[in-house]
VOGU-3710 file (C-alpha; in Angstrom, 3 decimals, decimal comma):
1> xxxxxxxxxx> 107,873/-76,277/80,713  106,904/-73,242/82,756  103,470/-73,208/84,350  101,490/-70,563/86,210  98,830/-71,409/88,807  96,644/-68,668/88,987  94,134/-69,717/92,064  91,675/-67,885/94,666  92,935/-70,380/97,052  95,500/-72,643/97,823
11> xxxxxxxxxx> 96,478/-74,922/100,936  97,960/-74,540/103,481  97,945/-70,726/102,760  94,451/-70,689/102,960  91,140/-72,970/101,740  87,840/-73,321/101,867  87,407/-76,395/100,222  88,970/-78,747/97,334  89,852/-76,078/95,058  92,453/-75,659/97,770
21> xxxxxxxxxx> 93,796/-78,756/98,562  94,404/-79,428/94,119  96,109/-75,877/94,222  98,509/-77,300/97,098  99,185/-80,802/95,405  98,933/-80,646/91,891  102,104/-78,302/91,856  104,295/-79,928/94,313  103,602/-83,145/92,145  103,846/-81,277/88,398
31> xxxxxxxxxx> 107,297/-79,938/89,577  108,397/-84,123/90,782  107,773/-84,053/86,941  110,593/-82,158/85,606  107,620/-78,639/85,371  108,953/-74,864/86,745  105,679/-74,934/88,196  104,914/-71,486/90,597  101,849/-70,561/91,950  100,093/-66,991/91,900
41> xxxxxxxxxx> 97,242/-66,169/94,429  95,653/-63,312/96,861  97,724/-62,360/99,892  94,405/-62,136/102,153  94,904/-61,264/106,019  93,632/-64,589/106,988  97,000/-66,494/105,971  98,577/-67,796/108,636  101,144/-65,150/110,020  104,302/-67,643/109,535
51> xxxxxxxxxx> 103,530/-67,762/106,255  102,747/-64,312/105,480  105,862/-62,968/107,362  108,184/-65,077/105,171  106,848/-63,164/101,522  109,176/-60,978/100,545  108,557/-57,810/98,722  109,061/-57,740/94,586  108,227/-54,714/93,724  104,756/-52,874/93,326
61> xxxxxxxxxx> 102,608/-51,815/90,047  99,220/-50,140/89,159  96,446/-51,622/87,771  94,303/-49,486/85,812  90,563/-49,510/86,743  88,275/-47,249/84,424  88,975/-43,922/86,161  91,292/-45,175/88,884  94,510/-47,005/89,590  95,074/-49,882/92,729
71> xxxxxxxxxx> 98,074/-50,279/94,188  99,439/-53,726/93,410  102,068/-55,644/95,430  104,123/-58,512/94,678  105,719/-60,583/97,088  107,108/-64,002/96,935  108,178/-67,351/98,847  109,274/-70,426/98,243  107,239/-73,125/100,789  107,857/-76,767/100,039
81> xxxxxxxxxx> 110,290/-76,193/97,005  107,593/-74,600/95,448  107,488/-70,494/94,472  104,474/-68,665/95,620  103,681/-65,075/94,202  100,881/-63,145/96,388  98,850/-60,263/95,019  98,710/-57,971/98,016  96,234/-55,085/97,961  94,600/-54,481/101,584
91> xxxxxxxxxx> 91,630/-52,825/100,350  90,278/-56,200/98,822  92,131/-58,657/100,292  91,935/-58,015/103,635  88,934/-59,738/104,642  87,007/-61,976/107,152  86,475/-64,790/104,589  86,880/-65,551/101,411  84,170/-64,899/99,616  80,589/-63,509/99,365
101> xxxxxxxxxx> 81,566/-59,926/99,726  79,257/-57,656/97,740  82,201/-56,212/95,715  83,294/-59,997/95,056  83,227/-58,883/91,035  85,589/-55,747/91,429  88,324/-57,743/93,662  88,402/-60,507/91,604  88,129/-58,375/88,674  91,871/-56,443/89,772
111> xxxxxxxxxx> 93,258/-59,667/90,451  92,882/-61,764/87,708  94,274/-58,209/85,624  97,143/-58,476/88,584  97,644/-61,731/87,513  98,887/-60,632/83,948  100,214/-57,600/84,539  102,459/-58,666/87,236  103,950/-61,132/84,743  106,626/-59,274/83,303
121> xxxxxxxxxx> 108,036/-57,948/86,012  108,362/-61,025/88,540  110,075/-62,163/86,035  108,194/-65,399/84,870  107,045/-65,664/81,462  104,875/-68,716/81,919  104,108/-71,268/78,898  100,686/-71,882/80,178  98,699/-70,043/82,554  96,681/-72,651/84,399
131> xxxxxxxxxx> 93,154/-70,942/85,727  90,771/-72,336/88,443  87,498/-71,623/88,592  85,527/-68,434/87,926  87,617/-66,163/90,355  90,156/-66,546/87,639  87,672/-66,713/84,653  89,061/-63,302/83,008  92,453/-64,093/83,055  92,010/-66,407/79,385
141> xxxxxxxxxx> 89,376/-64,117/78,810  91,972/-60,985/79,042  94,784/-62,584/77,540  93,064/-63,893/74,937  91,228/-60,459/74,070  93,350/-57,544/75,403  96,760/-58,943/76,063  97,235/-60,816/72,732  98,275/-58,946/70,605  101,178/-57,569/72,762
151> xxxxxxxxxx> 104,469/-59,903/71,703  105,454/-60,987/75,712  101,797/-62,823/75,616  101,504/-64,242/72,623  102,363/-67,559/72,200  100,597/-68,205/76,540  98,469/-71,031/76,633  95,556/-71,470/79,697  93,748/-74,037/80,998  90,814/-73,647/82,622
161> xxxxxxxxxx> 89,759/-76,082/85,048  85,789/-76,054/86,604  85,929/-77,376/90,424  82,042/-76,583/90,683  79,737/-75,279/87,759  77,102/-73,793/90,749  79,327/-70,222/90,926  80,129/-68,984/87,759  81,009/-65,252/88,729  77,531/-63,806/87,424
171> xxxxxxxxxx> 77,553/-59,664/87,854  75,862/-56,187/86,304  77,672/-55,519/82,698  78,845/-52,164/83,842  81,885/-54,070/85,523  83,493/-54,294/82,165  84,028/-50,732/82,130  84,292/-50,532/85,386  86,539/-52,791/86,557  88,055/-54,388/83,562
181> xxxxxxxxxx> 88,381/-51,907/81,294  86,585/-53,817/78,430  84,386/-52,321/76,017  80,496/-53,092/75,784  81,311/-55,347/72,770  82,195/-58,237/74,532  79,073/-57,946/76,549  76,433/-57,175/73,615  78,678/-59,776/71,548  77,430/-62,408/73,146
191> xxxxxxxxxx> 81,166/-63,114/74,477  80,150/-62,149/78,229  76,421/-62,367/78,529  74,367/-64,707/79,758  70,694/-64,038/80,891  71,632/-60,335/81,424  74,548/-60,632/83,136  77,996/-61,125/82,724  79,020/-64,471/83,473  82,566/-65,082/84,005
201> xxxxxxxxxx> 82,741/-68,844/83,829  81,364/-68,107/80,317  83,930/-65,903/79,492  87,034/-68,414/80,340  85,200/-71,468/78,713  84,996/-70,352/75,295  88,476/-68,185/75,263  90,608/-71,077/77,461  92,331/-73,119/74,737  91,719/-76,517/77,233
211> xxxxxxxxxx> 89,145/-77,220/80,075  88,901/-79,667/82,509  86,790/-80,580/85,178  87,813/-82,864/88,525  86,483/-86,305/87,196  85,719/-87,877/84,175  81,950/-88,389/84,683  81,294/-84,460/85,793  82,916/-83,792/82,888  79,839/-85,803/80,582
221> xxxxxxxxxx> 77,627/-85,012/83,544  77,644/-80,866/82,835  76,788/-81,358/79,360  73,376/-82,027/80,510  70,764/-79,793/81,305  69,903/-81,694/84,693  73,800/-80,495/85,852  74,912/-78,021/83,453  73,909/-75,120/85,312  72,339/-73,315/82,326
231> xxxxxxxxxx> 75,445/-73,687/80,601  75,353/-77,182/78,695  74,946/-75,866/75,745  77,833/-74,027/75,300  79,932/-76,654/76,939  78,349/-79,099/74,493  80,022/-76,223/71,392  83,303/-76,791/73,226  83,221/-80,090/73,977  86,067/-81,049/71,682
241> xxxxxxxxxx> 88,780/-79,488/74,195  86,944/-80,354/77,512  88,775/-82,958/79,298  87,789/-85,003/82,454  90,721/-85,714/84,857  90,058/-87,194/88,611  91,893/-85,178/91,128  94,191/-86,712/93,714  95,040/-86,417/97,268  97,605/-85,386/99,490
251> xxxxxxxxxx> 98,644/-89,201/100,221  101,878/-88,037/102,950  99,257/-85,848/105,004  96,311/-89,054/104,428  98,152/-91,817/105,596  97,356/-93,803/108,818  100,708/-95,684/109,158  102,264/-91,884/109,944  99,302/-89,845/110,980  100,354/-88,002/113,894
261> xxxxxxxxxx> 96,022/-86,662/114,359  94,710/-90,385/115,008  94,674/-92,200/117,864  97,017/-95,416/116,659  98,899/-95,588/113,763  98,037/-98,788/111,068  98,736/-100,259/107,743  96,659/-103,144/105,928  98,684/-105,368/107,434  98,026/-104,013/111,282
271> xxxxxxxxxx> 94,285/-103,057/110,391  93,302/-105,052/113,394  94,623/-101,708/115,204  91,534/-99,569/113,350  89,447/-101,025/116,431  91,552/-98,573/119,020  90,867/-95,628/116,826  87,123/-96,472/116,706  87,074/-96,864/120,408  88,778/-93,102/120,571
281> xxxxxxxxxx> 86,283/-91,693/117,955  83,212/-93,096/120,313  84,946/-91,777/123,295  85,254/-88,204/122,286  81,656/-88,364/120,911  80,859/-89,793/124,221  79,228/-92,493/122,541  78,948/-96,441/124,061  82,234/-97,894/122,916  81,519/-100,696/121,348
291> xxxxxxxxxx> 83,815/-102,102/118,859  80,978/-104,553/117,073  78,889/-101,427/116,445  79,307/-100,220/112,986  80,081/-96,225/112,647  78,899/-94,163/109,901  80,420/-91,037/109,255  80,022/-87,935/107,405  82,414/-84,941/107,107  80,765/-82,353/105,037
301> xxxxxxxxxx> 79,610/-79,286/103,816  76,139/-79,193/105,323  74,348/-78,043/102,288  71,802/-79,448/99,662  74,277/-80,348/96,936  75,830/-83,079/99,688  72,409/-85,039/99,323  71,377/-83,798/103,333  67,279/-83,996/102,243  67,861/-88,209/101,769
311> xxxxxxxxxx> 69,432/-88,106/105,005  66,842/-85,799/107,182  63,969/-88,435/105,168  65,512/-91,404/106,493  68,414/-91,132/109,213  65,496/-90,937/112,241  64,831/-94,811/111,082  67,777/-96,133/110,377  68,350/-95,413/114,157  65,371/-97,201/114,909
321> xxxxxxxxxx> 65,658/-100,235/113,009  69,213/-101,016/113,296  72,351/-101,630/115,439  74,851/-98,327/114,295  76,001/-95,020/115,160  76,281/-91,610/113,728  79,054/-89,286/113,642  78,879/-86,205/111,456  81,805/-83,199/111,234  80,627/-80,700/109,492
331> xxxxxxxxxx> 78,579/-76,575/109,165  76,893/-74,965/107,262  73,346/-74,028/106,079  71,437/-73,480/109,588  68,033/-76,422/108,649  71,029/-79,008/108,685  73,003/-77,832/111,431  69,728/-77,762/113,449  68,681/-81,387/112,207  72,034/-83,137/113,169
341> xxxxxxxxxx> 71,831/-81,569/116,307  68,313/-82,465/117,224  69,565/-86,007/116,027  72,282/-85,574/119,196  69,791/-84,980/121,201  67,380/-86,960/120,557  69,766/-90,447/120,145  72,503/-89,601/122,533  73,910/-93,081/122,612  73,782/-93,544/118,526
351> xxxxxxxxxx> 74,708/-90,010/117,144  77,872/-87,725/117,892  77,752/-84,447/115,834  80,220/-81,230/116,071  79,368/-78,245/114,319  81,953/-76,718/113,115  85,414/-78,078/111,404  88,530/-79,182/112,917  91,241/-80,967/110,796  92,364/-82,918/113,357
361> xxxxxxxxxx> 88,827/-84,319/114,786  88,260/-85,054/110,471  91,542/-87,566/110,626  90,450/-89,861/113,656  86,714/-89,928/112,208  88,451/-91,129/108,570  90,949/-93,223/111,228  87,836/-94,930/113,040  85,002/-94,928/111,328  83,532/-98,066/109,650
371> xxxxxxxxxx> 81,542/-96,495/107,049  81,574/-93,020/104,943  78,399/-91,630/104,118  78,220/-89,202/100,310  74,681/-89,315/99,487  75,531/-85,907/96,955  72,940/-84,653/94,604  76,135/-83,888/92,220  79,849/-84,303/93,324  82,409/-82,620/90,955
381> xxxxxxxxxx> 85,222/-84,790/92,062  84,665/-85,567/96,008  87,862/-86,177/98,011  86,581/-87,784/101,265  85,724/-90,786/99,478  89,458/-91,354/98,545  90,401/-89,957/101,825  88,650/-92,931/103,438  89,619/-95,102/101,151  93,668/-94,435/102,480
391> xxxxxxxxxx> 92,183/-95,547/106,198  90,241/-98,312/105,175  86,949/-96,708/105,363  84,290/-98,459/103,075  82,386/-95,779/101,011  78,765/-95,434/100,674  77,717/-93,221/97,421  75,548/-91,922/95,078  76,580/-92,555/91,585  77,575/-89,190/90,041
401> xxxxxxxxxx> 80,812/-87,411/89,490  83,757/-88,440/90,735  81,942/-90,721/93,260  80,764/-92,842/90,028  84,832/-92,870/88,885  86,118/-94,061/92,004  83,323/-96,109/94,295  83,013/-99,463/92,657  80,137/-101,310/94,530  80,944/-104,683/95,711
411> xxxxxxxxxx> 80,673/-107,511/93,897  79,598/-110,446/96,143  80,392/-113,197/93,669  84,301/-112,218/93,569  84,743/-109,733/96,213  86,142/-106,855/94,161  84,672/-103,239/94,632  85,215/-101,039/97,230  82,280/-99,764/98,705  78,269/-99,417/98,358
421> xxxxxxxxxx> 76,380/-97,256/95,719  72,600/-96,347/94,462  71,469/-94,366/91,481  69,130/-92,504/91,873  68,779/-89,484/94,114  66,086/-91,365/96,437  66,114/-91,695/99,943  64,955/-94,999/100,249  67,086/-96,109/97,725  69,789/-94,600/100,013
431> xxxxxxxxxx> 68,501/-96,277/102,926  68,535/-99,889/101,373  71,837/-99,303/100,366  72,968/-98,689/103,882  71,016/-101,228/105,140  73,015/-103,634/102,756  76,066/-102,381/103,553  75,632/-102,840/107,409  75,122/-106,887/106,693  78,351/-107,444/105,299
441> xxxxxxxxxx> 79,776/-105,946/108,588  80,362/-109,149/110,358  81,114/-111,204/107,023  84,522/-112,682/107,195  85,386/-112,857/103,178  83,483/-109,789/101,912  84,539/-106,992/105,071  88,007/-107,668/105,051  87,894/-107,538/101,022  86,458/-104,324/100,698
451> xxxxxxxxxx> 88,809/-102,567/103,270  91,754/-104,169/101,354  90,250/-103,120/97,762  90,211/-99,597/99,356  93,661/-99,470/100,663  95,463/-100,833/98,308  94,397/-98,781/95,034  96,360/-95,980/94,248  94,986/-92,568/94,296  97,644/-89,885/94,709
461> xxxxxxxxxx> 98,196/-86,821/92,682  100,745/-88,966/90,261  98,478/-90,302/87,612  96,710/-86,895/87,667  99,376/-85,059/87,392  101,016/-87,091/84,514  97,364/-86,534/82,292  97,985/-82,295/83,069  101,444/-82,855/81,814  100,365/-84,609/78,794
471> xxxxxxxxx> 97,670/-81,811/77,967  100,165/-79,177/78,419  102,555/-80,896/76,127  99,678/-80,912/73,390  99,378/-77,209/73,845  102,926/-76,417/73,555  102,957/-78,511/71,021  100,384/-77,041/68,935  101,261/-73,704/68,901
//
């Protein structure tokens, strides 16, 4: 089976969050599978110059914009025995980040159109075209409007997977003429519009032939008004080919018996030696090292939808009442960035934070932390929690999204679970919970327990790769 990626981002070209990391490993692991699986993405300025310097030139086509044609390159590389095509036009893609650029609808507009047009002449006629997110929303839109009636497309399938429901691409109408050369029918139709805009999530849910999103329970959870973003309803119509499938992780880079980040490498059967990466963790927070003082961690986004309010409610007395410490890796909106830090300051021998992200610093806080904090107010899928389970770091979460699939609270009767949870998005329901979690600490049956429940459980791309596999077979299938 042939398969197409067509992604905004993908590691370790470039990320700025999971969307990245699933374009990386989902691939690598489709093509283990017997899949021609190649991936198609933006050659932006901020990819790493190694990588960038080994793409070599296809060859280069227009694509039509209303009054105006873009230049189009297409190069290609092959990193990790996968294929890589980039889209390279300097005019949009040479950036300083990602995203939230004001003409955000017109570049991602040209590439999803790059995306199709560039098909015929890499040449890779794909079976399925799998899209990610709304920067790729009007590629099953396109093909399934524009494109299909021309024999090369017509028997493509596409998948459409959600990461996050929050950005679903919303912009003026006039970018259908403008940009995508669409006629106002698919706007006035209904097709396009939502609340006087078009809406290119929208567009790529009801013209995608299968949708998923990263974890069973988001997927039941967006059907709701509470987390369906104003779009529930129409997810509720298509309900019949929405699919829920937990995403992976990279379990070769998240592995503490060959990490070469942490301080000292361990295994289950060595976790004795999680003590000396603790000590390290303390030390370059230039908090008291103290083995028998359990470490809560966060690595995070610092934004609402990671459940920061509980935390600003409550953290000041946890640190009060009880015998722990705080380390926290993470930016992002400036009220959070400004409360961790007056945290720092104001408990120097109990909280470490660094603004900021460094991959390395994020692999000896999973490596020696006790305890991973997710309080989220909604979690699509949430890969630190399965990062931390790979290092023996007990989980405490909020039950929604993927956090709800994979954090199973321990049971004190027969020691199975794997970490703490609470319901409902309280703080003091958040604090109790942490509070409970710090007095099995020093138990000798139910610690040990939980850190081997959360090693041992697999949670690599495999099975999630072999439920993508089965979809696309369907889809083949079908048509």
């Amino acid at each position: 089976m042939k398969i197409l990626f067509a992604v905004s981002e993908c590691a370790p070209f470039i990320k700025s969050g999971g969307l990245g990391d699933v374009a990386g490993a989902l691939p690598k692991e489709l093509k283990k599978m017997g899949s021609d699986v190649r991936v198609m993405m933006p050659k932006y300025s901020m990819i790493a110059e190694e990588l960038r310097q080994k793409a070599k030139k296809i060859t280069s086509i227009s694509i039509p914009m209303a009054w105006r044609s873009q230049y189009c390159g297409i190069e290609t590389l092959v990193h990790n025995d996968v294929t890589y095509y980039l889209i390279d036009n300097e005019y949009y893609f040479y950036r300083d980040s990602l995203y939230g650029h004001g003409d955000d609808g017109e570049r991602f507009s040209f590439f999803c159109q790059a995306v199709l047009e560039s098909l015929p002449v890499i040449p890779f006629k794909p079976d399925l075209i799998h899209c990610h997110d709304w920067h790729t929303g009007m590629v099953p839109f396109l093909l399934d409007r524009k494109y299909r009636n021309d024999p090369y497309y017509r028997d493509m399938r596409t998948v459409f997977t959600i990461h996050n429901l929050q950005f679903q691409g919303w912009f003026q109408p006039d970018i259908l003429g403008d940009y995508l050369n669409l006629e106002d029918y698919h706007y006035h139709s209904g097709d396009l519009e939502y609340n006087g805009s078009v809406n290119f999530m929208k567009g790529a849910i009801l013209s995608s032939n299968a949708l998923t999103t990263v974890s069973p329970t988001y997927r039941d959870e967006i059907q709701t008004p509470f987390f369906g973003e104003q779009l529930d309803g129409i997810l509720r119509e298509q309900s019949f080919k929405l699919h829920g499938i937990l995403n992976g992780i990279d379990t070769e880079s998240y592995n503490p018996e060959s990490d070469p980040l942490i301080e000292t490498n361990y295994t289950l059967a060595t976790i004795e030696k999680k003590d000396e990466n603790k000590l390290a963790l303390q030390r370059q927070f230039n908090l008291p090292e103290d083995k028998d003082i359990p470490v809560i961690a966060m690595v995070t986004r610092l934004t609402e939808q990671k459940g920061l309010s509980l935390v600003q409610r409550v953290m000041h007395e946890l640190l009060e009442e009880e015998k722990l410490q705080l380390i926290v890796l993470g930016s992002g909106e400036y009220e959070y960035e400004d409360y961790f830090n007056y945290l720092a300051g104001t408990y120097p021998d109990q909280a470490g934070v660094y603004i900021g992200f460094s991959e390395e610093i994020a692999h000896k806080i999973y490596a020696g932390a006790d305890y991973f904090l997710m309080p989220s107010l909604f979690e699509p899928c949430g890969l630190s929690q399965l990062i931390s389970f790979q290092y023996g770091t007990v989980p405490i979460a909020r039950e929604t999204g993927g956090l709800n699939d994979t954090v199973q609270p321990l049971n004190e009767t027969d020691l199975t679970g794997n970490g703490f949870t609470f319901t409902h998005y309280n703080a003091h329901d958040m604090k109790h919970t942490i509070q409970r979690a710090l007095s099995f600490y020093q138990d000798e049956h139910a610690w040990p327990a939980l850190r081997e429940n959360a090693m041992t459980k697999d949670y690599s791309w495999a099975q999630s790769a072999a439920q993508y596999h089965e979809l696309y077979s369907k889809l083949k299938r079908r048509h």
